[in-house]
N, C-alpha and C positions, 0 to 999 in steps of 0.2 A: 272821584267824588271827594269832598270835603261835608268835615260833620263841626259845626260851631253850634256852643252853647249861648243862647240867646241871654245876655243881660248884659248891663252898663253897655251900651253901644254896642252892639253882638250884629246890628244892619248897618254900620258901615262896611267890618270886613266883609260880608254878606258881598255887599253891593264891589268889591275890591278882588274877590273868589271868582263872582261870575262875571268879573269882564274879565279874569283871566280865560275862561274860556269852560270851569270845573261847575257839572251840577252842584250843587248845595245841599246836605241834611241840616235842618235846624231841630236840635235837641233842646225840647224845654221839659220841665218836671211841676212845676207846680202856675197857675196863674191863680193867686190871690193876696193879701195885706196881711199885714201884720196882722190881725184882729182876728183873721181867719186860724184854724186849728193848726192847719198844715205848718206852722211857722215853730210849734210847739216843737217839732222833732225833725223839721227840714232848714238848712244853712240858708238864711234867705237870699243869700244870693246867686241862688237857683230859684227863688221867686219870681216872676214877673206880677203888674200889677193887672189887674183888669182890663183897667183905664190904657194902660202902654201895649197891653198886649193885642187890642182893637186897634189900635193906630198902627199896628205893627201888620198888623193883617190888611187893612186898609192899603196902606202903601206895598204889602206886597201882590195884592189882588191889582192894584194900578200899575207896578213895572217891573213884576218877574211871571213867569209859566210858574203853577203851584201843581205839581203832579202828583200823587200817590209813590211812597215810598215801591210800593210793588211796581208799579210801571217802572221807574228808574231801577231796578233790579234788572228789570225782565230785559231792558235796553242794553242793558249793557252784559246780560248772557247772550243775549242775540247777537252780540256786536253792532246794535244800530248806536248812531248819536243820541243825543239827549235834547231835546227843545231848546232852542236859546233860555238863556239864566234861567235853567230851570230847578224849582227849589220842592222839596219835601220836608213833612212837619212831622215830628216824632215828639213823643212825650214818654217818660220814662216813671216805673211805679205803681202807677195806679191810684192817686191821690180822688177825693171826693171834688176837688177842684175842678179836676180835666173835667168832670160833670157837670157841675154848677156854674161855673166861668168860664172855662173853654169852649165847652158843646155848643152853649147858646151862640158866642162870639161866631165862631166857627162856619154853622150855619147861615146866621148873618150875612157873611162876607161868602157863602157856597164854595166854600174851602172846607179839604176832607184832611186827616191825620191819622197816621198810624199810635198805637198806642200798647204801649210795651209794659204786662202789670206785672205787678212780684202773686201770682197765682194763689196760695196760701193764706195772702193778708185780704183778700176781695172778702167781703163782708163780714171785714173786720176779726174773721176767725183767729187769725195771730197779729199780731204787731209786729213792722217790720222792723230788724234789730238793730239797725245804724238807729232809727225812729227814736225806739227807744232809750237806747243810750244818749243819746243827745240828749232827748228831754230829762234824764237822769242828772247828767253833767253838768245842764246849766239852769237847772232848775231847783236843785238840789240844796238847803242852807247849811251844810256842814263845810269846815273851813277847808278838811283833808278827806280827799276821799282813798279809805286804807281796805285792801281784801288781805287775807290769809291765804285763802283755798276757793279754786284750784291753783289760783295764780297770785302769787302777792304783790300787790302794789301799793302804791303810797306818793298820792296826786295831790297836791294843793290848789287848791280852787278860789284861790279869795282874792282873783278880780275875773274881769273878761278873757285878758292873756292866758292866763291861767289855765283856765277852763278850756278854752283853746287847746290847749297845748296839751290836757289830762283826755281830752276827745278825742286828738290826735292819735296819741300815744296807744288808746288803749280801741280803736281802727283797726289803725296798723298788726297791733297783736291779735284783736280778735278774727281777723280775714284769714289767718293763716291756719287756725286752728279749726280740728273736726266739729260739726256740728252740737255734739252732744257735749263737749266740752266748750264750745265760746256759751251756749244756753246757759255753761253751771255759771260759766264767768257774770255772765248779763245778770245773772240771778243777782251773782253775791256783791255785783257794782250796787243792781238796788239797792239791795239789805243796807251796805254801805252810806249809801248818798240818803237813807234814812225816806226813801218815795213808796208809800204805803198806797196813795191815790194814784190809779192810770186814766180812769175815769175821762181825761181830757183827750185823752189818744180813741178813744171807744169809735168815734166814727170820724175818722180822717179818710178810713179809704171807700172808694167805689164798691158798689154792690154789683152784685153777677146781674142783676135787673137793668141799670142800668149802662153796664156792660151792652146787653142784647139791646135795647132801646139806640144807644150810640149806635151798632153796628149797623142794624137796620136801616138807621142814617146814613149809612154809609161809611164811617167811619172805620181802622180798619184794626186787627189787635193779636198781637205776639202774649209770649210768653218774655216775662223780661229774669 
């Protein structure tokens, strides 16, 4: 099996995968615009639009098999084949999106998706922490974003590259580190970057309500 993330042209290889002969996972994370909240704390080129993401369905409702991610599992423990081009739809997170632009889409086109959330952030009880940091990093108007403690650094922010590259940076170090210590870090990048208001993050992600609503649709959901 192969697993592509869907954007800038993500169904040509699509369509280049399965004439090789390999089912397909399509990984997407968010369907919404700029204007939407999710863009606040997610790279939007893990966005797709609405508008793309319908056409997207459209055309693959018209010339691939759309199977449930569990079915393609269960085939290939069983040792049977896979359907010709056959494709499965995953989303990753838990974004309020998959809700509001996916679900309805979805339905639409009677295509189902597995959907993989960060358990924790469902009704918005915590914020998820790349989320966060991002909206810190490039939302932020200080020129230098400087910590002491637990970690010190000392990012400059003052363009796009920039900020890129202080997102990058401070990823990479916080993935590695215990729980309790990337929180002090996250703490002290806010304190930092001077973001007093999260207020914009408050409801990006799905609710455990319509979690169960989706399912009963049919729809199907992991722990991501």
């Amino acid at each position: 099996m192969a697993k592509i993330a869907i954007h800038y042209g993500g169904i040509a290889r699509l369509a280049r995968t399965c004439l090789s002969g390999k089912a397909v996972i399509l990984r997407y994370h968010s369907v919404s615009t700029e204007a939407d909240g999710t863009h606040l704390c997610l790279d939007p080129g893990l966005a797709v639009t609405p508008a793309d993401f319908d056409d997207q369905c459209t055309y693959l409702r018209k010339h691939y098999n759309v199977i449930s991610l569990d079915e393609m599992v269960d085939r290939v423990k069983q040792g049977e084949p896979q359907p010709p081009k056959a494709v499965a739809l995953t989303f990753d997170d838990g974004y309020l999106d998959n809700y509001t632009q996916a679900f309805p889409i979805l339905r639409k086109h009677d295509l189902n998706a597995t959907f993989y959330v960060t358990t924790n952030c469902i009704d918005n009880e915590e914020i998820f922490w790349v989320g966060l940091l991002r909206f810190v990093v490039f939302t932020s108007q200080v020129a230098v974003l400087e910590t002491k403690d637990p970690i010190a650094f000392r990012l400059p922010l003052g363009d796009a590259v920039q900020r890129k590259e202080a997102f990058t940076q401070l990823v990479i170090r916080m993935k590695n580190i215990p729980t309790p210590q990337r929180l002090a870090l996250l703490e002290a990048v806010r304190v930092a970057g001077e973001i007093d208001d999260l207020s914009p993050l408050s409801e990006i992600m799905m609710t455990w309500d319509q979690v169960r609503e989706m399912h009963q649709a049919g729809m199907i959901f992991g722990a991501h």
